[in-house]
Biotite code that builds the C-alpha atoms (Angstrom):
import biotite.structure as struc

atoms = struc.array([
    struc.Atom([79.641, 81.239, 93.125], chain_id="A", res_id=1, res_name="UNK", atom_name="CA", element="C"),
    struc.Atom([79.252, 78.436, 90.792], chain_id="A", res_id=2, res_name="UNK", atom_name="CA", element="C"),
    struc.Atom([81.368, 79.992, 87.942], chain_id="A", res_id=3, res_name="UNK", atom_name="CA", element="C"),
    struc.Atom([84.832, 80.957, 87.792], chain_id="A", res_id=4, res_name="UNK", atom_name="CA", element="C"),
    struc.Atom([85.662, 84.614, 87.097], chain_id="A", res_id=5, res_name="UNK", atom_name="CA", element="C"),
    struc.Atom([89.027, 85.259, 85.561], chain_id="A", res_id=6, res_name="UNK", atom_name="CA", element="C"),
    struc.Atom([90.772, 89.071, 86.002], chain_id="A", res_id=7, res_name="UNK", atom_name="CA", element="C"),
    struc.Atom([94.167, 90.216, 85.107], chain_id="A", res_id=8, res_name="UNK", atom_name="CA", element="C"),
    struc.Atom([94.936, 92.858, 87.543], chain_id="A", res_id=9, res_name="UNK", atom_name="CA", element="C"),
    struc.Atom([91.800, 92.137, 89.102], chain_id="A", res_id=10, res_name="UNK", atom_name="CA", element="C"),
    struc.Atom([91.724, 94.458, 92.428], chain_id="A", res_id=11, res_name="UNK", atom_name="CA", element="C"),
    struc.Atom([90.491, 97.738, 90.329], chain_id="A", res_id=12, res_name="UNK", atom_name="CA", element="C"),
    struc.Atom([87.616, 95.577, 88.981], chain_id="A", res_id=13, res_name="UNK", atom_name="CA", element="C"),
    struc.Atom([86.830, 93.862, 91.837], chain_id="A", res_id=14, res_name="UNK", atom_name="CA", element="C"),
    struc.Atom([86.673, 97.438, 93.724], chain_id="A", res_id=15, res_name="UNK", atom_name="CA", element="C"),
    struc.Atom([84.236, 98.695, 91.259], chain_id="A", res_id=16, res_name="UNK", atom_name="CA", element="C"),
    struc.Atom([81.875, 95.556, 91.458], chain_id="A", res_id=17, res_name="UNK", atom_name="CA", element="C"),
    struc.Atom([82.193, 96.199, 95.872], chain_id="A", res_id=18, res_name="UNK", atom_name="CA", element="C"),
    struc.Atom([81.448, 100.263, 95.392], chain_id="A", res_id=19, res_name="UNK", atom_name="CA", element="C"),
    struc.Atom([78.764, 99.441, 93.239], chain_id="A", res_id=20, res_name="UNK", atom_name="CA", element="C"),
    struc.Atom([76.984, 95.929, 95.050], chain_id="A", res_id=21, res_name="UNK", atom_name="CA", element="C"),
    struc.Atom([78.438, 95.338, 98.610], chain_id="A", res_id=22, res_name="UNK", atom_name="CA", element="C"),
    struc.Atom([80.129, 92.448, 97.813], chain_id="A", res_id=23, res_name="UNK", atom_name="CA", element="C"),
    struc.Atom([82.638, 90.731, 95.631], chain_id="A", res_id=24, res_name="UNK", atom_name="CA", element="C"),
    struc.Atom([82.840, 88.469, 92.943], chain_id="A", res_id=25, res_name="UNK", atom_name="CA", element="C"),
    struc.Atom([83.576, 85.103, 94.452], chain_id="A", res_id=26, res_name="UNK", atom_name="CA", element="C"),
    struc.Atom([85.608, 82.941, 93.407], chain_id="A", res_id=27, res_name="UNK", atom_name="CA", element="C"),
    struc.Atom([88.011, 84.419, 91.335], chain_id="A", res_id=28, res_name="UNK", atom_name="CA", element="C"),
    struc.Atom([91.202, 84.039, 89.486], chain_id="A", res_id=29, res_name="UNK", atom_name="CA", element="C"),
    struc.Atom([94.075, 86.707, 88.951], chain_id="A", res_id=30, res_name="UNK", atom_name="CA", element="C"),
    struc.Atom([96.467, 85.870, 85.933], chain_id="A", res_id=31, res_name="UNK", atom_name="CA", element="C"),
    struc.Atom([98.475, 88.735, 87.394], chain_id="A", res_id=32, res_name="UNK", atom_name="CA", element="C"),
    struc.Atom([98.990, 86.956, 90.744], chain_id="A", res_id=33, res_name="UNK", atom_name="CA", element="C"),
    struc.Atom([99.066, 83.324, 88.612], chain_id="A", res_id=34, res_name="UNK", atom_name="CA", element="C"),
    struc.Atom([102.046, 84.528, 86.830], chain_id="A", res_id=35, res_name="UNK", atom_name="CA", element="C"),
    struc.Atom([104.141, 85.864, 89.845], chain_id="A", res_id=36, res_name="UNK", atom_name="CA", element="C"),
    struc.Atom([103.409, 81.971, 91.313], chain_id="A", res_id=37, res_name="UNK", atom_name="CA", element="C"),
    struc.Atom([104.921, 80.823, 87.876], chain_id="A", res_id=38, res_name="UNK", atom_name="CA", element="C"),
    struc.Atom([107.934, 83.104, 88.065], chain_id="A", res_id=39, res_name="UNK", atom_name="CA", element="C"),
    struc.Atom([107.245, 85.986, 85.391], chain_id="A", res_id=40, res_name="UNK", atom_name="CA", element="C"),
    struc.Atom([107.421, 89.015, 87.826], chain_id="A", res_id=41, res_name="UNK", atom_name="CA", element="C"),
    struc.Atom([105.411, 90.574, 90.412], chain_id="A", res_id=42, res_name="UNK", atom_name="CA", element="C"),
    struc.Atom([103.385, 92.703, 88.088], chain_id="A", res_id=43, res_name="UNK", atom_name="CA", element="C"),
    struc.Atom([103.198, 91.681, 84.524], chain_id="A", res_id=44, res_name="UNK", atom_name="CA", element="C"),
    struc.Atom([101.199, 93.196, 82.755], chain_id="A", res_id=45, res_name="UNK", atom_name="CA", element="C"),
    struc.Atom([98.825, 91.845, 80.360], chain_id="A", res_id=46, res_name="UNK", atom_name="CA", element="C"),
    struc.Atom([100.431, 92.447, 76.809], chain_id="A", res_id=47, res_name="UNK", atom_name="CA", element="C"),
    struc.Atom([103.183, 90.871, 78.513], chain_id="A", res_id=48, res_name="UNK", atom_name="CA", element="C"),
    struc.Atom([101.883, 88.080, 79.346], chain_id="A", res_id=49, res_name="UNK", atom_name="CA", element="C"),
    struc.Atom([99.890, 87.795, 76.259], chain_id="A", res_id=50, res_name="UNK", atom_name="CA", element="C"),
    struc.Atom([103.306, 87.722, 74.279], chain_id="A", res_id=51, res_name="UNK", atom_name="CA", element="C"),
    struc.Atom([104.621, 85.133, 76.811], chain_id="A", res_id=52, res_name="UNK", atom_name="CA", element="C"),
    struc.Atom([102.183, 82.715, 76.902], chain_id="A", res_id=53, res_name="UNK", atom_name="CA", element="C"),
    struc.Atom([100.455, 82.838, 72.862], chain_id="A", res_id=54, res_name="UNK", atom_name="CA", element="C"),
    struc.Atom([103.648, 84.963, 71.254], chain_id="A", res_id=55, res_name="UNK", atom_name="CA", element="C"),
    struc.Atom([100.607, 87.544, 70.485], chain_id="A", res_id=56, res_name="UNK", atom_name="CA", element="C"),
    struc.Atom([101.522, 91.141, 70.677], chain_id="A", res_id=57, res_name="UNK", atom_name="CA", element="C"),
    struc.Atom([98.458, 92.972, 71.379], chain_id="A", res_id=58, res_name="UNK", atom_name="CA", element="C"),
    struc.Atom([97.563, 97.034, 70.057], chain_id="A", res_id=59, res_name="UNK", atom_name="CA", element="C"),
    struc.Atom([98.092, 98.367, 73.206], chain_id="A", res_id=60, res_name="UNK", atom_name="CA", element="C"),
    struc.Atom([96.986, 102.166, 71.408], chain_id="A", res_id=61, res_name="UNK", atom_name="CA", element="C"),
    struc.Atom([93.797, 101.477, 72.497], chain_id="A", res_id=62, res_name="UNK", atom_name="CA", element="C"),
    struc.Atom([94.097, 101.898, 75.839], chain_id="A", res_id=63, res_name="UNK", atom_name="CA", element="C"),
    struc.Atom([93.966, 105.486, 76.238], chain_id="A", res_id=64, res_name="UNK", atom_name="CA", element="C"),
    struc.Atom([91.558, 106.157, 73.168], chain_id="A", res_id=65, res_name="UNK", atom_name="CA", element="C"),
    struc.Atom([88.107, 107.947, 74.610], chain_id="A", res_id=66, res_name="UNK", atom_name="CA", element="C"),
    struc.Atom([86.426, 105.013, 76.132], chain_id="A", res_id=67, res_name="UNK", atom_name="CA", element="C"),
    struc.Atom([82.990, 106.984, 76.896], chain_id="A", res_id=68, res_name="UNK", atom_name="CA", element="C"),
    struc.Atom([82.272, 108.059, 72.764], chain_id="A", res_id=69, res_name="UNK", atom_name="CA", element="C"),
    struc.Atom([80.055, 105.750, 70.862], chain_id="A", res_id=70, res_name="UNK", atom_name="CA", element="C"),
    struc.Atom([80.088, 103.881, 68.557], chain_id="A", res_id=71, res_name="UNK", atom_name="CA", element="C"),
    struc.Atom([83.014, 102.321, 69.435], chain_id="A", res_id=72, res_name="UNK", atom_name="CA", element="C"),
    struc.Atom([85.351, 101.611, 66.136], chain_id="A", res_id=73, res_name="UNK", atom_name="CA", element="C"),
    struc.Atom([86.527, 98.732, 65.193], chain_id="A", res_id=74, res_name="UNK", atom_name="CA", element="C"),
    struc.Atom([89.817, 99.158, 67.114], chain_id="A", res_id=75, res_name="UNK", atom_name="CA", element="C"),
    struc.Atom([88.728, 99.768, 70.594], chain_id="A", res_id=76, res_name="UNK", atom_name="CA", element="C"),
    struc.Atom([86.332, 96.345, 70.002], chain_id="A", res_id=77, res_name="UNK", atom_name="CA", element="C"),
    struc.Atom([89.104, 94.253, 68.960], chain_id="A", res_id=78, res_name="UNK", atom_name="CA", element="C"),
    struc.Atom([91.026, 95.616, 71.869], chain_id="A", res_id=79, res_name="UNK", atom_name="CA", element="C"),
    struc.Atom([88.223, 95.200, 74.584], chain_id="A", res_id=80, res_name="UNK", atom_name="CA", element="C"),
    struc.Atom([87.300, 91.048, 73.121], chain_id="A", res_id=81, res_name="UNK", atom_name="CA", element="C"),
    struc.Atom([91.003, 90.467, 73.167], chain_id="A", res_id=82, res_name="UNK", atom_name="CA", element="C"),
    struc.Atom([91.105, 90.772, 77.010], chain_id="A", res_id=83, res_name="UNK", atom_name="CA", element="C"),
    struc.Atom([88.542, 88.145, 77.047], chain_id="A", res_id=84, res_name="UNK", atom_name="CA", element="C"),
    struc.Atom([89.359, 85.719, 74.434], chain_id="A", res_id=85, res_name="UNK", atom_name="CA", element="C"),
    struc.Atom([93.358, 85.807, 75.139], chain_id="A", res_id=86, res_name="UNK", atom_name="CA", element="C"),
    struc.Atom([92.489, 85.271, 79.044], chain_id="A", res_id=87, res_name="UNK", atom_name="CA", element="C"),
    struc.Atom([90.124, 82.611, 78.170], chain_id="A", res_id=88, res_name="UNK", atom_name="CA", element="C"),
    struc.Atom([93.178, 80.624, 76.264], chain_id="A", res_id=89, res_name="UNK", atom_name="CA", element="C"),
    struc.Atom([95.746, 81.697, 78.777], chain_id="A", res_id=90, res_name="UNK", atom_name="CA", element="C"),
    struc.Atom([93.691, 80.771, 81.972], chain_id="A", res_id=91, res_name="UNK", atom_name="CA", element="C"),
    struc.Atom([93.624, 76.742, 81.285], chain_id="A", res_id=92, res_name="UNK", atom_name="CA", element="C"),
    struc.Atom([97.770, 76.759, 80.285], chain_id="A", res_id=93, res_name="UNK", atom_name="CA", element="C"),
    struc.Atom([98.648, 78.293, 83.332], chain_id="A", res_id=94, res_name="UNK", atom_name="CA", element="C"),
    struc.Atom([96.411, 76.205, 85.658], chain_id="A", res_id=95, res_name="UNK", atom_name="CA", element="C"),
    struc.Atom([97.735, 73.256, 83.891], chain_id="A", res_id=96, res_name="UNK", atom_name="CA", element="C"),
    struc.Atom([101.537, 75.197, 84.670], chain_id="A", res_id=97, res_name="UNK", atom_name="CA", element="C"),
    struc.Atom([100.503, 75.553, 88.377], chain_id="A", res_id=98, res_name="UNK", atom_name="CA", element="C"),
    struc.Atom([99.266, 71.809, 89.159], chain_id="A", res_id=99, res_name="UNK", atom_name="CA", element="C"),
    struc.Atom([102.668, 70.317, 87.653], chain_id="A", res_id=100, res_name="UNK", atom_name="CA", element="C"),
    struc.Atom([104.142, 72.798, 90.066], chain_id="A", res_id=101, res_name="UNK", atom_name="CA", element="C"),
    struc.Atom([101.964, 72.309, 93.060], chain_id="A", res_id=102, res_name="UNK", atom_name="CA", element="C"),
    struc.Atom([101.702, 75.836, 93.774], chain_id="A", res_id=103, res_name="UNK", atom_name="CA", element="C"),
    struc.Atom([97.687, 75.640, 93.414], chain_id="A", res_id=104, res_name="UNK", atom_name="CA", element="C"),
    struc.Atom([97.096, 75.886, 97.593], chain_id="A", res_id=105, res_name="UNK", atom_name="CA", element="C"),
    struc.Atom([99.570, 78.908, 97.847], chain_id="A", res_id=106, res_name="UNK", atom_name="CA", element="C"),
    struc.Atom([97.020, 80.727, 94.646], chain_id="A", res_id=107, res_name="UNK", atom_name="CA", element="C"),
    struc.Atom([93.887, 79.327, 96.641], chain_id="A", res_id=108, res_name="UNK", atom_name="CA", element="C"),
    struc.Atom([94.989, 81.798, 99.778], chain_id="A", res_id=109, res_name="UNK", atom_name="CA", element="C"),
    struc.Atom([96.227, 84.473, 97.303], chain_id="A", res_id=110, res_name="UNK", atom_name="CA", element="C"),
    struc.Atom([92.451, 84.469, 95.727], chain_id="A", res_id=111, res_name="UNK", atom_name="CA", element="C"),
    struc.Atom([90.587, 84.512, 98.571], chain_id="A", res_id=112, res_name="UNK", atom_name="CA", element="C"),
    struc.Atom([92.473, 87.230, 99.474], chain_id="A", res_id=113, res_name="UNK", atom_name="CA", element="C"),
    struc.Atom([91.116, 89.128, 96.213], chain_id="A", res_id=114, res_name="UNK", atom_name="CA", element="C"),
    struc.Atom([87.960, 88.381, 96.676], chain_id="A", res_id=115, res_name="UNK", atom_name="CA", element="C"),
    struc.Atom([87.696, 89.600, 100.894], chain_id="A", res_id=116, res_name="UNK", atom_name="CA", element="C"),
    struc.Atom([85.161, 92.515, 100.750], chain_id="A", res_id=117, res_name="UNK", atom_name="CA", element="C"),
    struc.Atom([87.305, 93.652, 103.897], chain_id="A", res_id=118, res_name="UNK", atom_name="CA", element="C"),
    struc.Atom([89.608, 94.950, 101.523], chain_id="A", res_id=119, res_name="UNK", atom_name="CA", element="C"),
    struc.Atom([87.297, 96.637, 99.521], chain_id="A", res_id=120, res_name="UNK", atom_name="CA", element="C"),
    struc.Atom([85.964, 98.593, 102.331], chain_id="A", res_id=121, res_name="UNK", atom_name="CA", element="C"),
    struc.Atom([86.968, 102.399, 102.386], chain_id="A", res_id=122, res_name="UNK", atom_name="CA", element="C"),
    struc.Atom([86.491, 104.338, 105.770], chain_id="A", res_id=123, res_name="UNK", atom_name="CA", element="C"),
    struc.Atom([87.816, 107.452, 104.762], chain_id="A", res_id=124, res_name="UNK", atom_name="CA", element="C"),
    struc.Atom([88.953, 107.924, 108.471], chain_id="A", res_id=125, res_name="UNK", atom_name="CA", element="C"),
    struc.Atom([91.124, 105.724, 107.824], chain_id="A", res_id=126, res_name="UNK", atom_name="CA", element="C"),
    struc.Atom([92.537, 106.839, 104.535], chain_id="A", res_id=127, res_name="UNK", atom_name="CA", element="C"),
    struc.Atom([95.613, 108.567, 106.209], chain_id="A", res_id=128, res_name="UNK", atom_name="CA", element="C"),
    struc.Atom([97.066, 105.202, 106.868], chain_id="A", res_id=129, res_name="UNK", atom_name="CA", element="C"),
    struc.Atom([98.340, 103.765, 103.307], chain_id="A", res_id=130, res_name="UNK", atom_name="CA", element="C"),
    struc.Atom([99.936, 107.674, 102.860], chain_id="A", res_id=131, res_name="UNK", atom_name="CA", element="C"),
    struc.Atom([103.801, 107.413, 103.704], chain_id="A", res_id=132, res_name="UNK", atom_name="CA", element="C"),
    struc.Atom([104.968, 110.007, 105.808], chain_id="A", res_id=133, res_name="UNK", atom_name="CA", element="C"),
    struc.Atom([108.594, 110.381, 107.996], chain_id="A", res_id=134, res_name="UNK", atom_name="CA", element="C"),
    struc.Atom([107.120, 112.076, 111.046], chain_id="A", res_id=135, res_name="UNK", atom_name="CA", element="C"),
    struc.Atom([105.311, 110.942, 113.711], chain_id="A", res_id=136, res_name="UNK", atom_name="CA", element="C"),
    struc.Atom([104.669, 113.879, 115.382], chain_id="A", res_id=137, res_name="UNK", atom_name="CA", element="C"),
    struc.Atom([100.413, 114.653, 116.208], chain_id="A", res_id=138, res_name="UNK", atom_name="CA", element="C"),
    struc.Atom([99.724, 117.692, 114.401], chain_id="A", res_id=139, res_name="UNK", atom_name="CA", element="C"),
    struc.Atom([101.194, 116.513, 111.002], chain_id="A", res_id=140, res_name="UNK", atom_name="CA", element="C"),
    struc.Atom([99.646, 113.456, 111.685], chain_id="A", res_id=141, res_name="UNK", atom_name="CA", element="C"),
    struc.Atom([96.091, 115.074, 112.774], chain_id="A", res_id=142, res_name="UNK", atom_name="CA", element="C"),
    struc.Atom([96.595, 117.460, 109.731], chain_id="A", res_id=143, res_name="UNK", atom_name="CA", element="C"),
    struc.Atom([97.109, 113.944, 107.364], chain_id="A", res_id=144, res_name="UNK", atom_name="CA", element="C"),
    struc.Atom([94.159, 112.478, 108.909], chain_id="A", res_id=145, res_name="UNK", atom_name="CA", element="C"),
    struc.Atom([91.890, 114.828, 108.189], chain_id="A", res_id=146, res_name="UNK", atom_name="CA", element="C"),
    struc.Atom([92.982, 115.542, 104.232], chain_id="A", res_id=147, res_name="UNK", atom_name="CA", element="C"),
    struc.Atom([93.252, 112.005, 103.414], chain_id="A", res_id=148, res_name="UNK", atom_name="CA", element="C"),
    struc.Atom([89.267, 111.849, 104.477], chain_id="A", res_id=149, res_name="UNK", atom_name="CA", element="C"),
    struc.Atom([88.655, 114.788, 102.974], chain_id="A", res_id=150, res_name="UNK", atom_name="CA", element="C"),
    struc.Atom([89.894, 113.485, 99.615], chain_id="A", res_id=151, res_name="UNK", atom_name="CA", element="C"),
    struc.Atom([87.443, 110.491, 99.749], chain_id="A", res_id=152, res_name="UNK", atom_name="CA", element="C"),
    struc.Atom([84.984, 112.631, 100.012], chain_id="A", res_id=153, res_name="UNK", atom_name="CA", element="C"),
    struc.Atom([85.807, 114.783, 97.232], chain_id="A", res_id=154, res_name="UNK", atom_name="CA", element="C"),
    struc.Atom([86.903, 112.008, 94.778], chain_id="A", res_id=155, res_name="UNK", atom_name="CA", element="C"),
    struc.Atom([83.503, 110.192, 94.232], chain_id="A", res_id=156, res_name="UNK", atom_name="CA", element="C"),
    struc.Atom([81.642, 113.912, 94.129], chain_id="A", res_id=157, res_name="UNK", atom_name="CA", element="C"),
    struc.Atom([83.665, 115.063, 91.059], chain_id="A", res_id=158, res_name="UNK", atom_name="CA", element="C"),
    struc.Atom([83.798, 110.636, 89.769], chain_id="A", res_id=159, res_name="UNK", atom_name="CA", element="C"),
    struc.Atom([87.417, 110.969, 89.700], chain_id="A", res_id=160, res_name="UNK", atom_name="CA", element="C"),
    struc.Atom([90.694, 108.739, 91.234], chain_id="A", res_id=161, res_name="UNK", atom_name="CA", element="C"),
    struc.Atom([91.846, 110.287, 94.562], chain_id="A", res_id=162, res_name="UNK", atom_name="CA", element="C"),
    struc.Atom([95.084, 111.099, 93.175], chain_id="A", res_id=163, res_name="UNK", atom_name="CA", element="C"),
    struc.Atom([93.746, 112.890, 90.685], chain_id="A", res_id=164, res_name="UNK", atom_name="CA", element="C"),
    struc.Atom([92.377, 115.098, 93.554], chain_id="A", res_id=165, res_name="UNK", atom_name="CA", element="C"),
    struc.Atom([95.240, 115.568, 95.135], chain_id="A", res_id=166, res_name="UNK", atom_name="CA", element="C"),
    struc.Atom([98.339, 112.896, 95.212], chain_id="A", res_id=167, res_name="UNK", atom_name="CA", element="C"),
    struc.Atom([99.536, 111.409, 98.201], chain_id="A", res_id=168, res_name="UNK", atom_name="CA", element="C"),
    struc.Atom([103.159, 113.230, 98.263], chain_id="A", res_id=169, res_name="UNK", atom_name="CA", element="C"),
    struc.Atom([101.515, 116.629, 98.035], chain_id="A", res_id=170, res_name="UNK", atom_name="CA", element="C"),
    struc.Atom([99.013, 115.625, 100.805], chain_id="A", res_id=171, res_name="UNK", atom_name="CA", element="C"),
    struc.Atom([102.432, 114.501, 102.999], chain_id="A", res_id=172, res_name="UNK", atom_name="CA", element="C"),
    struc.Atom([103.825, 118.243, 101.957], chain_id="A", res_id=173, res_name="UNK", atom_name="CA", element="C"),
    struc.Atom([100.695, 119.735, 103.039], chain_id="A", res_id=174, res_name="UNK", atom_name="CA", element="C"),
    struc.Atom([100.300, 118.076, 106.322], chain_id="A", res_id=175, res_name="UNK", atom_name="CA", element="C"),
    struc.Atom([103.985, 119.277, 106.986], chain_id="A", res_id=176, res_name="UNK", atom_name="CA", element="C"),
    struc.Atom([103.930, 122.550, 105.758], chain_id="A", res_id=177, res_name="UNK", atom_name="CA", element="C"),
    struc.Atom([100.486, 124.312, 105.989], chain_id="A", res_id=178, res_name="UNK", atom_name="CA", element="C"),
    struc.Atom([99.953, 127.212, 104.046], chain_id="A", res_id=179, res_name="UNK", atom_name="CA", element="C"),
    struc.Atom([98.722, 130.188, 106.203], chain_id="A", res_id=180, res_name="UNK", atom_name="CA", element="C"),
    struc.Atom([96.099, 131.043, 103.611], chain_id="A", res_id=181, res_name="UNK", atom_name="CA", element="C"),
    struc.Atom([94.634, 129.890, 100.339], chain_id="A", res_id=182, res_name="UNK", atom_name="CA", element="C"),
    struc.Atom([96.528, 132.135, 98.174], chain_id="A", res_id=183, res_name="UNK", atom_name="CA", element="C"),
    struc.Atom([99.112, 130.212, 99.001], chain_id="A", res_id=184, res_name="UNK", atom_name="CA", element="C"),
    struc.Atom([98.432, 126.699, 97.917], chain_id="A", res_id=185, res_name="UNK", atom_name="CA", element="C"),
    struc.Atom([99.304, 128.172, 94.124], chain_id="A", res_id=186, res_name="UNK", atom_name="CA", element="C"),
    struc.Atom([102.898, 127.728, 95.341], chain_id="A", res_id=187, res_name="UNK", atom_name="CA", element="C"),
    struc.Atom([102.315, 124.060, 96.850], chain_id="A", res_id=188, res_name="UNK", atom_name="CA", element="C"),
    struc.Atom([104.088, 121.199, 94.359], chain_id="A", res_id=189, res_name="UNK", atom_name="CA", element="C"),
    struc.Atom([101.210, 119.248, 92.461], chain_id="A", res_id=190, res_name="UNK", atom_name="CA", element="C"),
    struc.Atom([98.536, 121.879, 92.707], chain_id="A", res_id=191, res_name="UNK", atom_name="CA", element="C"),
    struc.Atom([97.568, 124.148, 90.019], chain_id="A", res_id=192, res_name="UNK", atom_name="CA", element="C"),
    struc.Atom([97.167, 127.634, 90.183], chain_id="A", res_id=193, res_name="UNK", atom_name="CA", element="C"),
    struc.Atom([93.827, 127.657, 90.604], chain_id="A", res_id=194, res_name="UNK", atom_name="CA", element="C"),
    struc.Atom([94.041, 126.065, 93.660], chain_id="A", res_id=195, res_name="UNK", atom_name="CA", element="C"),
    struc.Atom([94.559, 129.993, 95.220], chain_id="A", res_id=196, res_name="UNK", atom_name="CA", element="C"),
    struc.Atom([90.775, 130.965, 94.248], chain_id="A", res_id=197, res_name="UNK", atom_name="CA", element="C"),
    struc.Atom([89.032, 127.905, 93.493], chain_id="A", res_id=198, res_name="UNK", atom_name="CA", element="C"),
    struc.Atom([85.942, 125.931, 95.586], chain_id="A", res_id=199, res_name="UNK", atom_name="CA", element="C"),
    struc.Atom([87.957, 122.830, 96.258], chain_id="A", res_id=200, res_name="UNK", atom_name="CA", element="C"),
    struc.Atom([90.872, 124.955, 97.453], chain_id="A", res_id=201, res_name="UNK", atom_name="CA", element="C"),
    struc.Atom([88.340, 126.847, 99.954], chain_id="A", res_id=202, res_name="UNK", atom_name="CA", element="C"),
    struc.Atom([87.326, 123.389, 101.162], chain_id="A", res_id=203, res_name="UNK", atom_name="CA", element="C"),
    struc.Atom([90.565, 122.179, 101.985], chain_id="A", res_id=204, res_name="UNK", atom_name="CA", element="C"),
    struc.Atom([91.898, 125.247, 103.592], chain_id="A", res_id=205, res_name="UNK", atom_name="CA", element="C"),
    struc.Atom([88.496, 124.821, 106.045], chain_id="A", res_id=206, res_name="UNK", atom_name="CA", element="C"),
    struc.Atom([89.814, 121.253, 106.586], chain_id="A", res_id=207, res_name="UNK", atom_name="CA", element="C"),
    struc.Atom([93.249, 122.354, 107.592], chain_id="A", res_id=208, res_name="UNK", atom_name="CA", element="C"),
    struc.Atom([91.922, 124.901, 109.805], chain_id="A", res_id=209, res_name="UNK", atom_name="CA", element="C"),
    struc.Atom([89.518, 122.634, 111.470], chain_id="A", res_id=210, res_name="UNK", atom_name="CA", element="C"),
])
């Protein structure tokens, strides 16, 4: 807790580091969050504020080259030390910004934030919650309840994102309009065909009928 770590964007990162330790890194500092305090948006993004900051425009290609194959090419490298030297020169400039400002104690609550491991925590009971839905009424609700923990579950079993499982709007659909068997979650918006045969489709349709 003696070193400062800086993120832009941190909350993805910092929900890795909880799923994989328990706890958070401590104490922390969002450039993301830093720039909203300075007046550049609520979500710049970090080519963005790269450009703003060191008039640097960064190769953003190498975002969504294949991560996972190695060696890594001279590309991705440059890309991946950029987000590290380019913070490094950004971080002291906008702390500098901030303190002529005196916005630092509003940031101090905004980190801590950040860093709360309460956030971090995922009961899957509770998943249902951050889904937006326009009814109240109990069985939709019940129906929601149980899907949205059901896609926890499923997400970290197949290492993928739980909208990649299933996105929230189809899970609201769903919830409101059950299909009466799994042949017909082929016709539900957002699924794939396969959903009609498949194991995962069998699994939800247990879910709904439970």
């Amino acid at each position: 807790e003696d070193m400062l770590k800086v993120f832009h964007a941190g909350g993805q990162d910092v929900e890795i580091i909880y799923n994989l330790t328990g706890t958070t890194p401590f104490p922390i500092f969002d450039t993301q969050v830093a720039a909203m305090a300075l007046g550049q948006g609520e979500q710049i993004g970090y080519g963005a504020l790269v450009e703003s900051w060191l008039g640097i425009t960064l190769d953003k290609g190498a975002r969504f080259t294949d991560w996972a194959r190695r060696p890594l090419d001279k590309r991705q490298i440059d890309y991946a030390i950029g987000d590290v030297t380019h913070l490094a020169t950004i971080f002291p400039m906008m702390l500098a910004d901030l303190k002529k400002r005196n916005r630092g104690a509003w940031l101090d609550i905004e980190m801590e934030r950040l860093a709360d491991p309460a956030n971090y925590a995922n009961d899957p009971e509770l998943a249902w919650q951050r889904i937006k839905l326009q009814t109240r009424k109990a069985d939709v609700l019940g129906r929601l309840q149980a899907m949205a923990a059901w896609r926890e579950r499923e997400a970290p079993g197949k290492d993928l994102p739980r909208g990649r499982i299933m996105k929230d709007e189809t899970l609201a659909d769903i919830a409101g309009n059950p299909p009466k068997d799994q042949a017909a979650l082929a016709k539900v918006r957002g699924l794939s065909a396969g959903w009609r045969d498949n194991d995962i489709g069998a699994r939800l349709m247990k879910v709904i009928a439970d």
